[in-house]
N, C-alpha and C positions, 0 to 999 in steps of 0.2 A: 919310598913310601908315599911320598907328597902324590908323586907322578900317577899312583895307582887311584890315588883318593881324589884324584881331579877327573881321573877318566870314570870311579864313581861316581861322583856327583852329576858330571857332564851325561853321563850315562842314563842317568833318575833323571834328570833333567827332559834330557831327550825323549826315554819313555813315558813321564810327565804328560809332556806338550805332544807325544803321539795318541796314547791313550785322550787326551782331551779331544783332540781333533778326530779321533774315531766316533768316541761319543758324539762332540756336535755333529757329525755327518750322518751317525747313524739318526739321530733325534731332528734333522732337517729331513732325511727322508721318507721319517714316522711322518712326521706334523705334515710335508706334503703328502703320503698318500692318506692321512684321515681326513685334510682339507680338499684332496680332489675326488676324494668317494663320497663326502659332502656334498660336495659340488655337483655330482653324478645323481646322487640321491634326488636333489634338489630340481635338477633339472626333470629326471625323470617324472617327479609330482608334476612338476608345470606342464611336460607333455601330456599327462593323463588328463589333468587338468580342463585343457585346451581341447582335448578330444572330447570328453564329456560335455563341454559348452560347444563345440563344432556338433554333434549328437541330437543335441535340445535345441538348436538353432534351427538342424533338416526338422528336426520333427516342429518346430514351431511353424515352420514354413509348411508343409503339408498339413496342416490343421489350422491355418491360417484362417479359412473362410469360416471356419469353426467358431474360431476367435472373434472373429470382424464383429458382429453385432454387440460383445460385449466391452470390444474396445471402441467402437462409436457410443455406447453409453458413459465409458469414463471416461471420454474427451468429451461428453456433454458435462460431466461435474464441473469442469473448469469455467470460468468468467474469459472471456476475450481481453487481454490487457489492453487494447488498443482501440475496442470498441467497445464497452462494457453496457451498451444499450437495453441488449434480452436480460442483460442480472438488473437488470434499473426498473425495466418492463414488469419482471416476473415481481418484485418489491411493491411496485404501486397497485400491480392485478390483486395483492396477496391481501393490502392492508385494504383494497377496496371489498373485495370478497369479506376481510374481518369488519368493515364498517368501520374503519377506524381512518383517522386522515394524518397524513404522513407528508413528510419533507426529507430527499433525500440529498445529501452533498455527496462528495468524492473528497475525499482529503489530502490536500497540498503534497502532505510527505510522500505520498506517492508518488509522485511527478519527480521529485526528487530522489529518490531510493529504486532502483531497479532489483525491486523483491520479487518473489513470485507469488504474490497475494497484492491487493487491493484493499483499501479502507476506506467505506462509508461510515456517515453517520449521518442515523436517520431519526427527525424527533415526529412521532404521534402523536396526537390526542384522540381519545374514544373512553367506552366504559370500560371496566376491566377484565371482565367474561372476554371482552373482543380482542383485547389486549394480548389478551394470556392465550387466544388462540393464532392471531396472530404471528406471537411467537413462536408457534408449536409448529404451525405450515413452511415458515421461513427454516427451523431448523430441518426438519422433515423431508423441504424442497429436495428439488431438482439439480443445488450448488453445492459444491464441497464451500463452505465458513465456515465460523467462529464467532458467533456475539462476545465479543471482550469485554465492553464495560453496559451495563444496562442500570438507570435508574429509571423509577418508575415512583412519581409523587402525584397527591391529591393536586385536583384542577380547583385550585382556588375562586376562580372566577364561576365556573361552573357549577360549582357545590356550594357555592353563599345562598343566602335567602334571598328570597328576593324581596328590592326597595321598600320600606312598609313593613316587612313582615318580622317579628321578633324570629330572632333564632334560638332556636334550643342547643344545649353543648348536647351534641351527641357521641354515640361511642364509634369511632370510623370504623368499626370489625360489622356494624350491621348495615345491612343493606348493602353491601359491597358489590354487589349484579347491576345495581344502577350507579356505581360511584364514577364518575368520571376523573381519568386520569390525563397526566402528561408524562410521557415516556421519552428519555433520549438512552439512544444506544449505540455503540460501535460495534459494525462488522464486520468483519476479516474474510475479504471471500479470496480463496485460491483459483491462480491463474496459471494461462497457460503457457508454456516456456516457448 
């Protein structure tokens, strides 16, 4: 009886460890055919993919000269990182056209930081009518910027009485067309790569 209950056990054992190894085999061949019909899936998106940008790439190229004038207009929004001259040009044409008189820098960090933008700061003085069109032309321009930080305060020197003369406290909201200001601003003009 012993002899029978060993070849039991040994028996359940063996069918055991068959039955196990059937399932893992069978569940390695699930999990690779879902993970290489994945894979097939997968691939397949990327061929479509790639055809559709192979597709738009001929037709871009056959419409090209279509194109061209409006992409020499947006490589004109950029500034020249290396020669930033005509965005310096088109600044001093802008504030002379406002009447207004201007000083322009390039700012250090620049030199230092290979971004793809440019930062002036440029301080005016003028009245404030000129100011504020000023502003309007430079956003408006011909440059892809960014005015970042703008302040704009009374021209103390130019708005005192003059020597002699008493001053009245007045209300600075009137007469603002003749108020002379002092303006500093930073502008962030984008460049080109």
């Amino acid at each position: 009886m012993k002899s029978k209950n060993k070849i039991y056990i040994i028996s359940s054992i063996f069918a055991s460890a068959s039955l196990f190894l059937i399932i893992l085999c069978a569940w390695l061949l699930f999990y690779g055919i879902e993970k290489n019909s994945e894979d097939l899936i997968s691939t397949k998106n990327n061929i479509a993919s790639l055809n559709a940008q192979i597709i738009e790439v001929e037709n871009f190229k056959k419409n090209y000269d279509a194109y061209k004038p409006n992409l020499k207009k947006i490589d004109q929004l950029f500034v020249d990182p290396v020669n930033p001259v005509g965005f310096i040009k088109f600044l001093e044409d802008t504030s002379s056209e406002s009447q207004i008189t201007s000083q322009i820098s390039l700012q250090p960090s620049y030199i230092e930081n290979s971004q793809n933008f440019i930062i002036f700061q440029l301080s005016a003085k003028g009245i404030f009518p000129a100011m504020v069109s000023f502003l309007k032309k430079v956003e408006t321009g011909q440059y892809l910027i960014k005015i970042e930080n703008l302040t704009i305060q009374n021209d103390p020197a130019a708005n005192s009485a003059p020597a002699g003369v008493k001053s009245e406290n007045k209300d600075i909201s009137k007469d603002y067309s003749q108020r002379k200001v002092n303006a500093i601003f930073t502008i962030k003009a984008f460049t080109k790569k």
